[in-house]
FITI-722832 format. One line per field, with one value per residue (C-alpha): x, y, z; residue in three letters. Coordinates in Angstrom, 2 decimals. Each point is the difference from the previous one (the first is absolute). Layout:
xx	c(X,...)
yy	c(Y,...)
zz	c(Z,...)
res	c(ala,...)
END
This chain:
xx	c(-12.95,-0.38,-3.07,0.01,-2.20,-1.83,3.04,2.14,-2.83,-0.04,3.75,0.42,-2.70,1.75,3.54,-2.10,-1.57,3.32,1.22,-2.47,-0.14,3.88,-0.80,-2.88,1.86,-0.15,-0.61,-0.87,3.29,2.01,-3.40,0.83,1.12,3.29,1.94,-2.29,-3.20,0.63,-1.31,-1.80,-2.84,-0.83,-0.32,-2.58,-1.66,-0.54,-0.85,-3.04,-1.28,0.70,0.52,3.92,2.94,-0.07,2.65,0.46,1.31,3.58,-1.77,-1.91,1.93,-0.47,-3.77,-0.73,2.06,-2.20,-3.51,-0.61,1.02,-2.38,2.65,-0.16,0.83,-3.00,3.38,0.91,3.08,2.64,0.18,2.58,-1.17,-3.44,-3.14,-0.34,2.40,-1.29,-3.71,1.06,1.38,-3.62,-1.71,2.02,-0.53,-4.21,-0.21,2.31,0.25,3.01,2.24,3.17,-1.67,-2.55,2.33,2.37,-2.92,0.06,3.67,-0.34,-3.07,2.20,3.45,-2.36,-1.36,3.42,0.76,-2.96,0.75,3.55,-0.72,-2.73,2.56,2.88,-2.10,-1.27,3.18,1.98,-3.15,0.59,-1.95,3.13,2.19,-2.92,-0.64,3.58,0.30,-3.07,1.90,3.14,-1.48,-2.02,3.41,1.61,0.73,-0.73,-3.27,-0.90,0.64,-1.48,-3.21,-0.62,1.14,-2.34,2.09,-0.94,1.96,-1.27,-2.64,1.63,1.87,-3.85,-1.01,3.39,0.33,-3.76,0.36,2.76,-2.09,-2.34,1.97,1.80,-3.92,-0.37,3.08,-1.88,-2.63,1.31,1.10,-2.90,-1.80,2.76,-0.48,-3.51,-0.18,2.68,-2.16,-3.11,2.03,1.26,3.31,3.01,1.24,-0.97,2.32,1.68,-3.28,-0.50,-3.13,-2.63,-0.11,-1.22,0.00,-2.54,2.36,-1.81,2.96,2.03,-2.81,0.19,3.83,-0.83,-2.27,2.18,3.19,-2.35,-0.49,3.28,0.53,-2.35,1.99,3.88,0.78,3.16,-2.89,0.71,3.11,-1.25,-2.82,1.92,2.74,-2.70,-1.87,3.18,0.52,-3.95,0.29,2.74,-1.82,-2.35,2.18,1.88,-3.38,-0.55,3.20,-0.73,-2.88,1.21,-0.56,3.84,0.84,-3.29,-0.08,1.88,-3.10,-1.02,2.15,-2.86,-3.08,0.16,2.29,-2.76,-2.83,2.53,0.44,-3.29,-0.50,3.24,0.80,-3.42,-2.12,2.76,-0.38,-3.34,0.06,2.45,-1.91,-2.84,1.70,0.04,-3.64,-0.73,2.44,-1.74,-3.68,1.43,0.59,2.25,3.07,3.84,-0.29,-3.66,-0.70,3.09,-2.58,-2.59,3.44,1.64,-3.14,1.62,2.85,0.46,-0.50,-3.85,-0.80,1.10,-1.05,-2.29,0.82,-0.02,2.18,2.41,0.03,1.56,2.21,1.63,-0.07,1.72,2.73,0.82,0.02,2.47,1.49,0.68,1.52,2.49,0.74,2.18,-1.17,-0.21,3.38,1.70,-1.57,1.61,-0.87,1.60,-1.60,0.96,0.88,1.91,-2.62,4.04,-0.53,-3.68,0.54,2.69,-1.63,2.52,-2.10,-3.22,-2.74,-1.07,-3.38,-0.19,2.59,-0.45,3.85,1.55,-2.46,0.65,0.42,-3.64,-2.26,-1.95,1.18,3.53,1.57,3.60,3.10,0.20,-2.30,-2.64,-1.52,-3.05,0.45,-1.89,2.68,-1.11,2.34,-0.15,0.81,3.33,0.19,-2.97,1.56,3.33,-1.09,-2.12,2.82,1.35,-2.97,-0.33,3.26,-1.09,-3.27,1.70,1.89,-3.09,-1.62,2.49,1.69,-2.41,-3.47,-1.75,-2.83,-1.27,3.58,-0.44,-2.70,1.94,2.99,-2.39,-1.63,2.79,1.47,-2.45,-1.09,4.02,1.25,-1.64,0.76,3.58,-1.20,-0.80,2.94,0.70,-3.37,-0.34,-1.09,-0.80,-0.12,-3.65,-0.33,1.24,-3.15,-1.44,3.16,0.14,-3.10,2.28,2.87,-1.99,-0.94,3.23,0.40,-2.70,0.88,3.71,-1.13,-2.29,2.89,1.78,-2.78,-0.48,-2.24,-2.89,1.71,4.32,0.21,2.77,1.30,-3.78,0.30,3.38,-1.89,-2.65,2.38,2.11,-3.22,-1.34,3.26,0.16,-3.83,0.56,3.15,-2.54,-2.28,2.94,1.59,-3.84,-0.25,2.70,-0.66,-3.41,0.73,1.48,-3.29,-2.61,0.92,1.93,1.56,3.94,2.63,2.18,3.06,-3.22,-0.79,3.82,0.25,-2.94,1.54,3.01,1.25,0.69,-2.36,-2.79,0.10)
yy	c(33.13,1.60,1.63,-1.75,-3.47,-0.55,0.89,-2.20,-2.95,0.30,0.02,-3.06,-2.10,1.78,-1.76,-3.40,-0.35,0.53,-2.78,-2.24,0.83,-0.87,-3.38,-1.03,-0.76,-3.44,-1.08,-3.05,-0.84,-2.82,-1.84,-2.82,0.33,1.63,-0.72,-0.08,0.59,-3.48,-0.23,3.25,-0.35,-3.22,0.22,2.83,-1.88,-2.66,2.65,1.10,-3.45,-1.56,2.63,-1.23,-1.17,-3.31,-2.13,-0.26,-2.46,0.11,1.04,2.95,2.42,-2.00,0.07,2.66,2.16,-2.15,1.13,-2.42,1.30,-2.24,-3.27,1.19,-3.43,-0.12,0.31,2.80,1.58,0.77,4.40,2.12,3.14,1.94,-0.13,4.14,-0.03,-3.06,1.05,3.64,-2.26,-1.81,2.86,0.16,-3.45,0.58,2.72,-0.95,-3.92,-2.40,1.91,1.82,3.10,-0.80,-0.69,2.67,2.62,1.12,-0.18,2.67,2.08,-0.12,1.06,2.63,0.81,-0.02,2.96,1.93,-0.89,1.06,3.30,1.20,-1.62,2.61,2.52,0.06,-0.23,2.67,2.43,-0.04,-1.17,0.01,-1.69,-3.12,0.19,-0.35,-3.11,-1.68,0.50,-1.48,-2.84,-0.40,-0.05,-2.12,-3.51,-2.35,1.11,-0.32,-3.80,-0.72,2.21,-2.56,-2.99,-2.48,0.65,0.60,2.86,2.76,-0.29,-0.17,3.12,1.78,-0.90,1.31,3.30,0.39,-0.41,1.95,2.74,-0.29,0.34,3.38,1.42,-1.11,2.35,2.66,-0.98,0.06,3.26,1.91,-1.22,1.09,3.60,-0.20,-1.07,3.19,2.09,-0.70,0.25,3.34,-0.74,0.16,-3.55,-2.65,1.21,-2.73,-2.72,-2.71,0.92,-1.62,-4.17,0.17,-4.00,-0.61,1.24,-1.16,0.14,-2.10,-3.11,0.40,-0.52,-2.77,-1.93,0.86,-1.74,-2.92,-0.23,0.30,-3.00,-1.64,-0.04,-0.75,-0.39,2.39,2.94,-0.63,2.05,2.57,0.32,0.01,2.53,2.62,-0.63,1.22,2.51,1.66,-0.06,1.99,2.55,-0.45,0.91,2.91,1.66,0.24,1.50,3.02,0.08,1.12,-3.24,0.04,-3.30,-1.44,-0.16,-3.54,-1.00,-0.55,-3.16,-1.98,2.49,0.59,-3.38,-2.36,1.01,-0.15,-3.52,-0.75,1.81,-1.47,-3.06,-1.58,1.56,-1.46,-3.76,0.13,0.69,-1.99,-3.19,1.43,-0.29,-3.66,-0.21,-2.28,-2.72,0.12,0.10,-3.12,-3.53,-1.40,2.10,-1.42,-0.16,1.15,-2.82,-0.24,1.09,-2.81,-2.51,1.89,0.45,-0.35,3.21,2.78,2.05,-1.85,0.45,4.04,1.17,-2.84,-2.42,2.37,2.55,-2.63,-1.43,3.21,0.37,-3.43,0.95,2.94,-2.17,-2.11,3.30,1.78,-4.06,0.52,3.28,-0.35,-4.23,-1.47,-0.95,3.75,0.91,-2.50,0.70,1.63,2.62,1.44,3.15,0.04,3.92,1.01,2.73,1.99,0.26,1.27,3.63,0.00,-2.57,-2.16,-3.41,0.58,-2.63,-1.71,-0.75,-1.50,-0.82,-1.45,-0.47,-0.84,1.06,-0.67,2.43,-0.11,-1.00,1.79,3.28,-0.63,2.10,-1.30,-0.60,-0.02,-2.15,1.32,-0.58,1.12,0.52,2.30,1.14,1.18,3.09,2.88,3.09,0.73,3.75,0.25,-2.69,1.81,2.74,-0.96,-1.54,3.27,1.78,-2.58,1.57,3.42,-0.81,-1.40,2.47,2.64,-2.42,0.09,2.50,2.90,-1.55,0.30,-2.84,-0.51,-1.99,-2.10,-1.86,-1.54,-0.66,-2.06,-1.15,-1.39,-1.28,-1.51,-2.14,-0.70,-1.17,-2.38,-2.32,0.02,-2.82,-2.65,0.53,-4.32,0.09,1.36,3.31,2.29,3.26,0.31,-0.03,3.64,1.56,1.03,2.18,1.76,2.05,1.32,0.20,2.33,1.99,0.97,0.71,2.69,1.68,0.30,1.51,2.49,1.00,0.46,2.39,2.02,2.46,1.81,2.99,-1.39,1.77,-1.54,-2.63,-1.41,0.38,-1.85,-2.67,-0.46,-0.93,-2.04,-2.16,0.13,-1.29,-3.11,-0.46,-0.21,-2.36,-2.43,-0.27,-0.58,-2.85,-1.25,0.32,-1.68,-2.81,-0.35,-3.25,-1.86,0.67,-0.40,-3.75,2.07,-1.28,0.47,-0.84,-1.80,2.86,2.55,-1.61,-0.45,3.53,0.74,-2.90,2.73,-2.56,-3.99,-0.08,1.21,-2.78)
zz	c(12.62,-3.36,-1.02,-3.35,1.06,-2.92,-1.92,1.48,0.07,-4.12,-0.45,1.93,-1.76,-3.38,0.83,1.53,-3.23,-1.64,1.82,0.00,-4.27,-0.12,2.15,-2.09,-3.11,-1.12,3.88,-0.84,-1.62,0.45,-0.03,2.40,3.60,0.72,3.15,3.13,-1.87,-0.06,3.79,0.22,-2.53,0.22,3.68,-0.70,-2.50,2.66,2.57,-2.14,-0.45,3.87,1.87,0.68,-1.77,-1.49,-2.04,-3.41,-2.52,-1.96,-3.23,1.46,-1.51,-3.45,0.73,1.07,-3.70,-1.95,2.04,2.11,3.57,1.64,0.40,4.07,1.96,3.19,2.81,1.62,-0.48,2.63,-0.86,1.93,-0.16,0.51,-1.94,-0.84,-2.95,-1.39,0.36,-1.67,-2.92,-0.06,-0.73,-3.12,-0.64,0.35,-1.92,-2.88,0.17,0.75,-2.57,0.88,-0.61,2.25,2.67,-0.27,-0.27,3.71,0.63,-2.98,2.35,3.03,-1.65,-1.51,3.45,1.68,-2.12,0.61,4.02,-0.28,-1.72,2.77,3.11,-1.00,-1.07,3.11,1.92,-2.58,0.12,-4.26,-2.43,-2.52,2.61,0.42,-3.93,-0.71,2.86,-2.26,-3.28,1.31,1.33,-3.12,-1.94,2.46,-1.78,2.88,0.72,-3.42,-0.24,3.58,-1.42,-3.05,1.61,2.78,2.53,3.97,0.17,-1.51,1.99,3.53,-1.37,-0.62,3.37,1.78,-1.80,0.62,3.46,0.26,-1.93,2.57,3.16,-2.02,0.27,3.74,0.88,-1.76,1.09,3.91,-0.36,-0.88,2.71,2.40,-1.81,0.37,3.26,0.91,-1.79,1.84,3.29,-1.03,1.31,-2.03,0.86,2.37,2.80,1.07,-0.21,-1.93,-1.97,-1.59,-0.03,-3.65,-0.07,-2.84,-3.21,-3.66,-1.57,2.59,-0.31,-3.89,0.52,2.01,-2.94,-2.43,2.01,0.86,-3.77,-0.56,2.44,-1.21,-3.87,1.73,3.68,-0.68,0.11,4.01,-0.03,-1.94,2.75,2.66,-1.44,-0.77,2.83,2.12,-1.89,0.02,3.57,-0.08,-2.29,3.14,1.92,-1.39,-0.85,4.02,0.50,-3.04,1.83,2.99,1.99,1.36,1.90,0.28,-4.13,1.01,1.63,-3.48,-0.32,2.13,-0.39,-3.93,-0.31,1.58,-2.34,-2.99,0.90,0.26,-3.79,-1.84,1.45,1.66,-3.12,-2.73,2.26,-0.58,-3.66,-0.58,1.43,-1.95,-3.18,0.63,0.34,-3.28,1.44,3.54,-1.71,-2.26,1.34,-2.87,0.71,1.11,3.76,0.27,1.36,2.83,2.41,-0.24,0.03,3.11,2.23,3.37,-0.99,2.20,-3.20,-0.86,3.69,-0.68,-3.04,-1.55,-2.42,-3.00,0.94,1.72,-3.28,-1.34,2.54,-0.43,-4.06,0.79,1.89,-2.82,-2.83,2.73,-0.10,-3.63,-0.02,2.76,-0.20,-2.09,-3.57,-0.34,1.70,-2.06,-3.58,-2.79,-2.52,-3.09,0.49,3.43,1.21,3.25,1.40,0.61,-3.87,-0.73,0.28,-2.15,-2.85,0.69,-0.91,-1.73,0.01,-3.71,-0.63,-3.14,-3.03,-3.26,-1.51,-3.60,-2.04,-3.59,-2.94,-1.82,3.19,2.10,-1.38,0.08,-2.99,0.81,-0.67,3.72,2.24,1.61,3.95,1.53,3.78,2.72,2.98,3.18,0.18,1.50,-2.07,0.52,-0.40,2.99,2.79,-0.34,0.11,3.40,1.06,0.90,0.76,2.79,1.24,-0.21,1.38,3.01,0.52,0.02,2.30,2.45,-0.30,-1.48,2.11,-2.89,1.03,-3.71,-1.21,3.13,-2.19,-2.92,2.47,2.10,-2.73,-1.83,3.12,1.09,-3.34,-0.13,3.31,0.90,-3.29,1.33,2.94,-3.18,-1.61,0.33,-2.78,-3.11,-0.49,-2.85,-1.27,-1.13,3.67,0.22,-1.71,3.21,-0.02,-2.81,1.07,2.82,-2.18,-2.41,2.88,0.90,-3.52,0.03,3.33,-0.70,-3.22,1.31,2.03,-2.63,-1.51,2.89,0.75,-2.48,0.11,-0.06,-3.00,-2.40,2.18,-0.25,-4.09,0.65,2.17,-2.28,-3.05,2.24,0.85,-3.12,-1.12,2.70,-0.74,-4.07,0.66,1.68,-2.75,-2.51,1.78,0.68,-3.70,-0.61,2.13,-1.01,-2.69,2.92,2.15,-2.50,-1.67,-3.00,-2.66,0.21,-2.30,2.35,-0.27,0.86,3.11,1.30,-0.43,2.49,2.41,1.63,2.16,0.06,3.26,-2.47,-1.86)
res	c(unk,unk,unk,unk,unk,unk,unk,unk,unk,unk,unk,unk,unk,unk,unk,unk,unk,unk,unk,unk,unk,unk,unk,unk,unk,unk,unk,unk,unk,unk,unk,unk,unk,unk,unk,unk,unk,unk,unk,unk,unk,unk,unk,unk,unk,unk,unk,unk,unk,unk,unk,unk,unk,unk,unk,unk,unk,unk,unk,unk,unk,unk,unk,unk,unk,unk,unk,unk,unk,unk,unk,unk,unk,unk,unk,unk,unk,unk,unk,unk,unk,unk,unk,unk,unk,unk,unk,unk,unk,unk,unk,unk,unk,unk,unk,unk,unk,unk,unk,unk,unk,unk,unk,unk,unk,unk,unk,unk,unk,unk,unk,unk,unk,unk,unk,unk,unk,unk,unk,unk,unk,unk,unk,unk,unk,unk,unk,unk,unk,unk,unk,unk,unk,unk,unk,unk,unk,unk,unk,unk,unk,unk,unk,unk,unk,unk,unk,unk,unk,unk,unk,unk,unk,unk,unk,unk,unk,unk,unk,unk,unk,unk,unk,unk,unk,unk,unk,unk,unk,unk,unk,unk,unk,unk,unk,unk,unk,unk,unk,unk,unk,unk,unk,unk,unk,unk,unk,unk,unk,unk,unk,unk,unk,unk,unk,unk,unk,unk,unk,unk,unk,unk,unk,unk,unk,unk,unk,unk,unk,unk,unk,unk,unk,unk,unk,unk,unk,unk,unk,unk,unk,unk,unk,unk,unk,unk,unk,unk,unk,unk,unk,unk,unk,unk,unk,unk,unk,unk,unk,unk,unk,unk,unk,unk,unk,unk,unk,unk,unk,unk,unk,unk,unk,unk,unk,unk,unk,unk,unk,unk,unk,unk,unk,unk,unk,unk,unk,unk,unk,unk,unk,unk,unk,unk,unk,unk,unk,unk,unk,unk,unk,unk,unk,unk,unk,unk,unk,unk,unk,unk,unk,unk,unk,unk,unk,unk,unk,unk,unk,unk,unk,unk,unk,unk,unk,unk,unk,unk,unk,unk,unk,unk,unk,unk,unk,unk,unk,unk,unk,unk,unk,unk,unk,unk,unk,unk,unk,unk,unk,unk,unk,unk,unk,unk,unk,unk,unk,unk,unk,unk,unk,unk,unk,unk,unk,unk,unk,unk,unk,unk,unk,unk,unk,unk,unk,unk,unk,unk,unk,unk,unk,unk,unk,unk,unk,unk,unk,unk,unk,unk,unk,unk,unk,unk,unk,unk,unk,unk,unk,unk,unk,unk,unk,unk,unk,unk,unk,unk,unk,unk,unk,unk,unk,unk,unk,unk,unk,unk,unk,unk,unk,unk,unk,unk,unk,unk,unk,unk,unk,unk,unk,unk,unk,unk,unk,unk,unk,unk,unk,unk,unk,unk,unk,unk,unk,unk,unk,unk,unk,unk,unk,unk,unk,unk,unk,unk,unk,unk,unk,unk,unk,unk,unk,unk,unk,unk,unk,unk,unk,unk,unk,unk,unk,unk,unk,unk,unk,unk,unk,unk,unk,unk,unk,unk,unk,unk,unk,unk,unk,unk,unk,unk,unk,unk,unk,unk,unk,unk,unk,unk,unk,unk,unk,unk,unk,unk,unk,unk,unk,unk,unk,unk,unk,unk,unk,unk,unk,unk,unk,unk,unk,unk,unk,unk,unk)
END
């Protein structure tokens, strides 16, 4: 690792702050509730008074602009996803009130903290503190991220909790290997010839991973293939440790011997959080389905697990219901996107739109009409330009064995894939924030390629204008962008010209 901790520690709160400054700018603006705020903070408002979700009238949103957010009907409401992103949004909500700025406050911590996450994970991985500096700038300039970060959304907060974990499991491999090297070094052998070596089965960093994926979990249920992606590939870090170690064939034994206790740490550690998070609807009595227990005392599930927790399964059966049946599967969208499209932009997601604004009102200097609208779109400049640093990193994956691009590969793939099963429902392309962290990654490492070594001489000097070039590009079209995140106003030929393509629109 570099020698420059404290160094690198100040630079990335420097370009956190940065981004959290840049987010903070009229945060609470459009006032009322955009999109699925709609769902998102009222059900935390209602988690912070009952402990679970509960229904709300027509006029809520009416009620709750002019001050009075307390118009909560005493019924619970039917949720279908996890408390931890709705609690996260309560915070806001406690601290600052039933306002929008209250309840986009701690998307705004977490897309700040998802920065500050991102920059330590590759600097970690690259061994640079430019290479995990420049990863944090990116992703501070990346358009997407900026919207998700200022709007009461779930997602930027399963996207924390991923690249956090994923953070986390990058230090157990570290970790791993210096206790191999230690335990060699104690031995006084040069390698372990031909044994296994040390069990090592309680790993921090590993059960951090864990909690962090059960948090994860606990915000969207597509955390699960995340988990199970990196878990597969940490084992194989496992794995391939043994066999630099000298371990030879028996560094397969790993598969079982280091694979059981990562098990136990990922997947039975991240259950148990995850039915954790959950534990204000289990302490409650008022919740939808709490009560399916006490109805259904003869179940198999009762006689199993007790009437609260068979509750929650059978809740969990009618959410999974919803997702997969077929109101959903047979419900339209206009901002619909084909997961095929996200990497390329193809279909970007709108939040909020206020059209045909008058000449004279609100601003509006004419002769043109004026809109206000906030896109969620990814910076162009940086998701092409990952587009094909996915390629390369691929290729240096594969190909080259470099272990460190096998990280945004699975991580992109991973957050991806999977989508591609619910294709018969609508999906969207805010949904792709938990891959732009991965996306940014392969950014950085393909650039610090492309700057080579300390000493490369000229073809670093070339390097280093080359990515200062890319890096500069970003911020432009950011820049550029920025009206179209940010609730601007736009003459209406001003914001055509930043809409490249009909699909934009």
């Amino acid at each position: 690792m570099p020698a420059d901790r404290i160094g690198s520690w100040l630079l990335a709160l420097a370009i956190s702050a940065v981004a959290f400054g840049l987010r903070f700018v009229n945060l609470g603006r459009p006032a009322g509730l955009v999109f699925d705020e709609t769902y998102y903070a009222k059900d935390a408002w209602s988690l912070l008074a009952s402990g679970y979700e509960r229904n709300w009238p027509k006029s809520a949103n009416d009620s709750i602009v002019a001050g009075n957010p307390n118009v909560m009907e005493n019924s619970a409401s039917f949720i279908v996803h996890p408390q931890v992103g709705k609690w996260l949004i309560a915070v806001g909500e406690h601290l600052f009130g039933m306002n929008s700025f209250g309840w986009r406050f701690m998307p705004l911590v977490f897309g700040t903290l998802l920065v500050l996450v991102t920059i330590r994970l590759v600097r970690r991985v690259s061994r640079s503190t430019l290479i995990g500096c420049t990863a944090g700038l990116l992703l501070t300039l990346d358009g997407l991220h900026f919207v998700m970060s200022r709007t009461a959304l779930l997602d930027i907060f399963l996207a924390f909790f991923l690249v956090a974990a994923v953070t986390c499991l990058a230090a157990d491999r570290d970790w791993f290997r210096v206790r191999l090297a230690r335990h060699l070094s104690r031995s006084g052998r040069p390698d372990l010839g031909g044994a296994f070596g040390p069990a090592l089965w309680f790993r921090p960093w590993r059960i951090a991973a864990g909690i962090c994926f059960g948090l994860a979990g606990g915000t969207k249920w597509n955390a699960i293939y995340v988990l199970a992606a990196f878990a597969l590939l940490s084992l194989a870090w496992d794995v391939g440790a043994r066999r630099l170690a000298g371990a030879g064939r028996r560094a397969y034994l790993g598969i079982l011997r280091d694979g059981l206790p990562a098990f136990v740490s990922l997947v039975v550690l991240s259950v148990g959080v995850y039915i954790g998070t959950w534990a204000s609807w289990l302490a409650t009595s008022g919740g939808y389905d709490r009560d399916w227990g006490a109805r259904n005392p003869d179940a198999t599930t009762v006689h199993l697990l007790g009437k609260p927790l068979a509750s929650l399964l059978h809740y969990h059966k009618d959410i999974y219901g919803f997702h997969t049946g077929d109101f959903i599967n047979h419900a339209t969208h206009t901002y619909a996107a084909n997961p095929a499209g996200w990497l390329i932009l193809a279909r970007p997601i709108g939040i909020d739109a206020v059209n045909d604004i008058l000449p004279g009102t609100d601003g509006c200097a004419g002769p043109d009409n004026c809109l206000r609208v906030i896109s969620g779109i990814g910076t162009p400049a940086l998701w092409w330009g990952a587009l094909l640093c996915l390629v390369i990193a691929a290729v240096l994956w594969v190909g080259a064995r470099d272990w460190r691009f096998g990280i945004p590969i699975v991580g992109v793939l991973s957050n991806w894939l999977p989508w591609f099963q619910y294709m018969s429902r609508p999906l969207f392309f805010f949904y792709a924030i938990t891959i732009i962290p991965f996306s940014v990654m392969a950014v950085s490492l393909c650039l610090g390629r492309l700057l080579g070594g300390a000493k490369d001489g000229d073809r670093r000097m070339i390097g280093a204008i080359a990515a200062g070039a890319f890096v500069a590009l970003v911020g432009a079209n950011f820049a550029y962008l920025y009206p179209v995140l940010t609730d601007g106003l736009l003459p209406y030929p001003k914001w055509l010209a930043r809409m490249w393509f009909k699909s934009w629109i």
